[in-house]
ZAMARGU-4260 file (C-alpha; in steps of 0.2 Angstrom, whole numbers, plus 5000, padded with zeros to 4 digits):
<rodrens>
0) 5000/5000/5000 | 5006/5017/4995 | 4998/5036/4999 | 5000/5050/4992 | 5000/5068/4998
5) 5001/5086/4996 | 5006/5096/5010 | 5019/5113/5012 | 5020/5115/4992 | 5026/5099/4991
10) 5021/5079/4983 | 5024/5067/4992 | 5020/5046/4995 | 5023/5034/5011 | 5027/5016/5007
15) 5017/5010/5021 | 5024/4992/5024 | 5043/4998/5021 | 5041/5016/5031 | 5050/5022/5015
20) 5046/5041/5011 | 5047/5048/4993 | 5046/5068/4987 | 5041/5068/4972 | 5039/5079/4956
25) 5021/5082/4949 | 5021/5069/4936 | 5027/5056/4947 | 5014/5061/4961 | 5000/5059/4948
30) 5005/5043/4942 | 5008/5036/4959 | 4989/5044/4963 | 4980/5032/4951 | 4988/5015/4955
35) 4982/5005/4969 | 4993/4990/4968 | 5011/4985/4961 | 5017/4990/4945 | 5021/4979/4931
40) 5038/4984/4922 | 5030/4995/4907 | 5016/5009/4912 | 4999/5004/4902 | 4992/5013/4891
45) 4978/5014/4901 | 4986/5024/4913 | 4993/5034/4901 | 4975/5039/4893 | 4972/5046/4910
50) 4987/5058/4910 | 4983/5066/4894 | 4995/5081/4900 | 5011/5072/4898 | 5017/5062/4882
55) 5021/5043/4884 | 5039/5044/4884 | 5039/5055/4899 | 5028/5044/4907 | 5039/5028/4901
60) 5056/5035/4909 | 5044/5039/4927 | 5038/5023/4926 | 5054/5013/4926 | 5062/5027/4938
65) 5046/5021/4951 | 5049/5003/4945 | 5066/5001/4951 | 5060/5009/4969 | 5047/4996/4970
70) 5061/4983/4966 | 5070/4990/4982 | 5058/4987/4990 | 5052/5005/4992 | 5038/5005/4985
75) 5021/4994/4987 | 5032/4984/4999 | 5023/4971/5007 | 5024/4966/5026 | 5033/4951/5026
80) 5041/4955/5044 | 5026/4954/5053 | 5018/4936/5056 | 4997/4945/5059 | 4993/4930/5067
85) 5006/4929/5078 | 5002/4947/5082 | 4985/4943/5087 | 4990/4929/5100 | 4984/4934/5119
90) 5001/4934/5130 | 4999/4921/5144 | 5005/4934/5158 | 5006/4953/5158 | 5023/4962/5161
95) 5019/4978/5167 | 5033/4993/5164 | 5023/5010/5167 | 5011/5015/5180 | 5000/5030/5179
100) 4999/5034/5198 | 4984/5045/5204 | 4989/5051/5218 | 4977/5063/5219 | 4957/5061/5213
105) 4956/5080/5217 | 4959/5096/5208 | 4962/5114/5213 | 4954/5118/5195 | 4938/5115/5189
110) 4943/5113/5169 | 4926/5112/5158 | 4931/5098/5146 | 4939/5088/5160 | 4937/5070/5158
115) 4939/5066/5177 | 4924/5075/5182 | 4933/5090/5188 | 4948/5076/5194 | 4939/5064/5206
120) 4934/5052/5193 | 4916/5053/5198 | 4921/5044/5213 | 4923/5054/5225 | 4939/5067/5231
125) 4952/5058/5239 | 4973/5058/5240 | 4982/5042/5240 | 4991/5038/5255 | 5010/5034/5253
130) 5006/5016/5257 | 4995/5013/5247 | 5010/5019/5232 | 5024/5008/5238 | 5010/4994/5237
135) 5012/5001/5220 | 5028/5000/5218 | 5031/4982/5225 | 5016/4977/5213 | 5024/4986/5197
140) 5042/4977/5204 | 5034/4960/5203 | 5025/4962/5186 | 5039/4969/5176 | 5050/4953/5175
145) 5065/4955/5168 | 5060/4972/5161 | 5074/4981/5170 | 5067/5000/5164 | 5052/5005/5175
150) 5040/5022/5172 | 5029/5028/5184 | 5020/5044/5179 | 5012/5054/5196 | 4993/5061/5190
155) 4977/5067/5195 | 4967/5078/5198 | 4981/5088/5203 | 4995/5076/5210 | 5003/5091/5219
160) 4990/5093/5230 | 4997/5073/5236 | 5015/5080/5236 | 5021/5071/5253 | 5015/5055/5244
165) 5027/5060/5229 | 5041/5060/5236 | 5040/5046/5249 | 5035/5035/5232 | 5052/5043/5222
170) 5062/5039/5237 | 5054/5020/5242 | 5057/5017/5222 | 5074/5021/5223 | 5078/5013/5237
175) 5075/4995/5229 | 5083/5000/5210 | 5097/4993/5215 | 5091/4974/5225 | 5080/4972/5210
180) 5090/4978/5195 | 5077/4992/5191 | 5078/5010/5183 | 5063/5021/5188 | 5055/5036/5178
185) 5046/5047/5186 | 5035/5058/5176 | 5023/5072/5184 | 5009/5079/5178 | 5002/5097/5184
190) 4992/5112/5181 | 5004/5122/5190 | 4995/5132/5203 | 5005/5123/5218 | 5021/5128/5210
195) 5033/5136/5222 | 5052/5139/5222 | 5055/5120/5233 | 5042/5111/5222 | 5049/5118/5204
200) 5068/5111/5213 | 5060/5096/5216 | 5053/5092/5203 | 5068/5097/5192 | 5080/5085/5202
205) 5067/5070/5203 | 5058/5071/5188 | 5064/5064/5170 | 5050/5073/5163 | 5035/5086/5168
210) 5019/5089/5158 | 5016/5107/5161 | 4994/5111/5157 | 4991/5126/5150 | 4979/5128/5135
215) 4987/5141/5125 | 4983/5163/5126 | 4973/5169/5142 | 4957/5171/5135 | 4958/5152/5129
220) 4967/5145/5142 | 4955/5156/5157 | 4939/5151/5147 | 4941/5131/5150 | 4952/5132/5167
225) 4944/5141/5179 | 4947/5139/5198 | 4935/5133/5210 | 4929/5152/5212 | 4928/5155/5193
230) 4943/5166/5193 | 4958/5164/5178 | 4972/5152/5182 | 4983/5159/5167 | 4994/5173/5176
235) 4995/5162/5191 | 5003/5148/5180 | 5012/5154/5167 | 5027/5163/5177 | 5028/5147/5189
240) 5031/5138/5171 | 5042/5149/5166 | 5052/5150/5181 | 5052/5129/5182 | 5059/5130/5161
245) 5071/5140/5164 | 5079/5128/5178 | 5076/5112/5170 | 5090/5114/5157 | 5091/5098/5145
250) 5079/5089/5155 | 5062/5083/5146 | 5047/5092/5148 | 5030/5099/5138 | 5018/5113/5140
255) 5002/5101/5136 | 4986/5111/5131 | 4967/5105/5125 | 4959/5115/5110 | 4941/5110/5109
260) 4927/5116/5095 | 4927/5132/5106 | 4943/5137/5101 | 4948/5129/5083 | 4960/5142/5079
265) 4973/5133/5089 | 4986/5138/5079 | 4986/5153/5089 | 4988/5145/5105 | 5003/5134/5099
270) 5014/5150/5093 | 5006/5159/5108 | 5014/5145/5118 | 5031/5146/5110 | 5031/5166/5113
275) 5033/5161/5129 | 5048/5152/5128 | 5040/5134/5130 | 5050/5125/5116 | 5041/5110/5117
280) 5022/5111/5114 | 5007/5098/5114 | 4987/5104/5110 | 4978/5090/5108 | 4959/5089/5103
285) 4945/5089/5115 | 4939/5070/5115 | 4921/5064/5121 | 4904/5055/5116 | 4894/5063/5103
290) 4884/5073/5117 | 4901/5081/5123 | 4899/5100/5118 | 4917/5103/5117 | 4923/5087/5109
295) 4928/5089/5089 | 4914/5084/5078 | 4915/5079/5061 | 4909/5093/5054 | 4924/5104/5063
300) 4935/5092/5053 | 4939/5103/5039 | 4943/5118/5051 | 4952/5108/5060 | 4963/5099/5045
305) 4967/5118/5040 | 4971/5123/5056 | 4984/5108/5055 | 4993/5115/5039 | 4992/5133/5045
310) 5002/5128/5060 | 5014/5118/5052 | 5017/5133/5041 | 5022/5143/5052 | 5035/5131/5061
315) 5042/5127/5044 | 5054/5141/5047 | 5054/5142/5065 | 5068/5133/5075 | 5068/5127/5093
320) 5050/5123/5093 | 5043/5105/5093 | 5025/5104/5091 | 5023/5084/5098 | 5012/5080/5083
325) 5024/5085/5070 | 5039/5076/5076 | 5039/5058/5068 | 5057/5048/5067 | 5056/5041/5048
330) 5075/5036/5052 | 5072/5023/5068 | 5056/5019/5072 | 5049/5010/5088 | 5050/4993/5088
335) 5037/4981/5080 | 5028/4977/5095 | 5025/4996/5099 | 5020/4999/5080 | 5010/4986/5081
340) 5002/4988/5096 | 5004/5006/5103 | 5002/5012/5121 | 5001/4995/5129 | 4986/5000/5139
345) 4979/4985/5150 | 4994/4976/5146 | 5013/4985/5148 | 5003/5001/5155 | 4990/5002/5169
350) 4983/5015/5181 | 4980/5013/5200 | 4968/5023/5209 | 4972/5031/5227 | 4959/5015/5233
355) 4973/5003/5226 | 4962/4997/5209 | 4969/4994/5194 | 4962/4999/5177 | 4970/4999/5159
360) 4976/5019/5159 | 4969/5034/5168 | 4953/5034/5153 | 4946/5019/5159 | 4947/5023/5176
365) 4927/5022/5187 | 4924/5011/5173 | 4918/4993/5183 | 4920/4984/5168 | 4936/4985/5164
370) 4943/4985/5181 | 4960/4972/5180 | 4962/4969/5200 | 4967/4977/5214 | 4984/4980/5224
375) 4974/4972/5240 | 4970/4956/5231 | 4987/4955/5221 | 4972/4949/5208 | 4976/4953/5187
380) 4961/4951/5176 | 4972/4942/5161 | 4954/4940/5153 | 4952/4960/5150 | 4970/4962/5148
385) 4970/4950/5136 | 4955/4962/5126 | 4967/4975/5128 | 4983/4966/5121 | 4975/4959/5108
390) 4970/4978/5103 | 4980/4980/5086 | 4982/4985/5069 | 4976/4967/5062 | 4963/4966/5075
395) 4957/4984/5072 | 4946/4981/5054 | 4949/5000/5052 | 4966/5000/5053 | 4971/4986/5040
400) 4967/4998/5027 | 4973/5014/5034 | 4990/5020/5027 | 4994/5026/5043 | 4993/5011/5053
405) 5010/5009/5056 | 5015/5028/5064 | 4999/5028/5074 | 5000/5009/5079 | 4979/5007/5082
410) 4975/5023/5090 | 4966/5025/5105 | 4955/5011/5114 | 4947/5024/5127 | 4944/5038/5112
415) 4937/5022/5103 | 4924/5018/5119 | 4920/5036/5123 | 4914/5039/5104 | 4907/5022/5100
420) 4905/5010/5114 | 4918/4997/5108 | 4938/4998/5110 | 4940/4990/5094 | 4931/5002/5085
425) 4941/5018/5078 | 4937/5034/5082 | 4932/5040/5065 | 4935/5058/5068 | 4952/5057/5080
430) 4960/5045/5064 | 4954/5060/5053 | 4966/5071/5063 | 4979/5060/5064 | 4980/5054/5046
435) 4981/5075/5043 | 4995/5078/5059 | 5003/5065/5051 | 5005/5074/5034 | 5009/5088/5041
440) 5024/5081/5051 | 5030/5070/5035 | 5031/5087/5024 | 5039/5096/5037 | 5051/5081/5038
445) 5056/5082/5022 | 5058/5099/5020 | 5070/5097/5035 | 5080/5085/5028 | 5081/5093/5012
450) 5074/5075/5003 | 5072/5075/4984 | 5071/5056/4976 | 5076/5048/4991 | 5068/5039/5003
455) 5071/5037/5023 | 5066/5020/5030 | 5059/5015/5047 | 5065/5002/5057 | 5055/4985/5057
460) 5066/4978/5072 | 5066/4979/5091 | 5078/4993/5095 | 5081/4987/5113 | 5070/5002/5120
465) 5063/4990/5132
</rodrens>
């Protein structure tokens, strides 16, 4: 399977199997746009009636230039690496390497498109006591096998509002890296109201990465995240951001906004971000059930698609800024398993709540259903994990046609669930704005590199990221 695509001035095709990239010229792009499997080694006349703008022996020498690609397996590669069936197997146990720790189901913002229900999950405000995350910890411990590398990312609500409970989980962690030949990565989440000088110190020495929540310019931003007593939380948060940047030096971290159908010039809030010296910048879509007022609709898809190649406009030039959707490795991708498969949600990935249950990821959580166990009972549903793990690219139907199967690996099952009752059934609309991001980051890829008939291929084989 091949696409092809205009973006940023430019004609491009993805080799979808091989991972191979191709800029193209514009008789090249409109031959490769009306063939939909493997070419033979002389172009048909067929094809040629539908070009009526070039003469044959134009199309001739294009033909055999694409030919010899697709002999090097660069074009309408198949994929041979991947055994599907094996793919959709069930794994016997789980091996769990990431936690998403709520430490807190509470919130010192009241956020209007908050998932959480204003950060108590609909079950009620509560904080996680430290014990409670070292039975965590032991339980992540035993569940990671041989795994050795071990993320744990502190969320909420507001995890600083359970701040004691942070740092007596970062220190219990530590304290048995070494008898159990572990390396833990702590990641925080926060909307930044609690910041202060100690906390931002903190957090820089602890944390291998922060997620910083800020939804773009004031208006925007003061408009969704309100505090308990209606008031703005922008010019409380964005010095403490600043202030906690500018300390972090090479460290990880990214300002993470939501644009929802209220605000669908969120192009504005990307560059607004970046104006404010945050060089790393996420604003992801509102996502809900078709009753959500603030979720993205279909019909905002076109806004939204354009909004997309505005942005990436404007950061063709720009240096220093990484919008997170536009940055895709065409050099070395993830391993297969991670392509395949995505997130690992159920499976290598779980949430606990400050009860001690355990769910497939934050989204899933106060959902009865899908609850995998408890730290109490030491109990792991393999049944709904096995529903998770068995959540890919083959056992998606939409996926197996989708030319971008392989960079988004599946998508989301949670998106999938809130949208159409069933985690196997994509999210329509969120694929729509992925296939676009996608684009988008390709083309500015490209350009970057400085490609002409060349072709950067992905990597098909386990990198060792595990």
């Amino acid at each position: 399977m091949i696409h092809t695509f205009s973006a940023l001035g430019q004609y491009l095709v993805a080799d979808v199997n091989s991972g191979a990239v191709h800029v193209l010229d514009k008789m090249s792009y409109d031959l490769l746009s009306l063939l939909h499997e493997p070419m033979g080694e002389s172009c048909p006349d067929a094809i040629k009636e539908q070009l009526p703008q070039y003469n044959g022996q134009e199309l001739d020498e294009v033909w055999g230039e694409l030919h010899q690609l697709q002999e090097a397996g660069l074009l309408f590669s198949d994929d041979s690496y991947v055994d599907p069936e094996k793919a959709m197997e069930l794994p016997k146990q789980a091996v769990v390497k990431a936690l998403c720790l709520h430490v807190s189901h509470d919130c010192n913002l009241r956020c209007k498109y908050c998932f959480a229900s204003t950060g108590d999950f609909g079950t009620g405000r509560k904080i996680m006591s430290p014990e409670t995350a070292k039975k965590a910890i032991d339980w992540v411990i035993a569940k990671s096998g041989k795994r050795r590398n071990i993320e744990v990312d502190f969320f909420g609500g507001e995890p600083l509002m359970a701040l004691d409970t942070i740092k007596e989980t970062v220190a219990y962690a530590r304290s048995l890296e070494q008898k159990h030949d572990k390396v833990f990565r702590f990641t925080v989440t926060t909307n930044g109201m609690l910041l202060n000088d100690e906390t931002i110190d903190y957090i820089n020495r602890e944390m291998s990465n922060v997620v910083l929540s800020l939804d773009g310019r004031r208006e925007v931003n003061d408009n969704m995240r309100p505090t308990p007593s209606q008031k703005g939380s922008y010019d409380v948060i964005v010095p403490k951001f600043q202030k906690l940047v500018s300390q972090r030096g090479d460290k990880e971290y990214y300002v993470r906004g939501t644009f929802t159908r209220e605000n669908l010039d969120f192009a504005e809030d990307v560059l607004h971000l970046a104006s404010l010296g945050f060089k790393h910048v996420s604003v992801e879509p509102a996502s809900g059930p078709l009753d959500d007022p603030f979720a993205i609709k279909e019909e905002d898809l076109p806004k939204v698609e354009a909004e997309y190649e505005k942005l990436a406009q404007e950061l063709k030039d720009r240096k220093g800024v990484n919008f997170f959707h536009f940055h895709v490795d065409l050099a070395q991708g993830p391993c297969v398993i991670k392509r395949l498969r995505g997130c690992g949600a159920g499976c290598e990935y779980v949430a606990i709540t400050p009860d001690g249950e355990i769910y497939p990821c934050h989204q899933f959580v106060g959902k009865e259903d899908y609850l995998l166990g408890t730290l109490d009972n030491q109990q792991f549903h393999m049944e709904i994990s096995g529903l998770f793990a068995n959540q890919n690219i083959y056992t998606r139907p939409a996926c197996r046609e989708c030319w971008a199967r392989f960079y988004c690996s599946g998508g989301c099952s949670a998106s999938n669930l809130l949208v159409n009752g069933d985690i196997a059934k994509s999210n329509e609309v969120a694929c729509e704005m992925e296939r676009k991001r996608l684009e988008c980051a390709i083309a500015l890829k490209a350009i970057s590199a400085g490609m002409g008939q060349t072709a950067c291929e992905s990597c098909h084989s386990c990198d060792g990221c595990c």
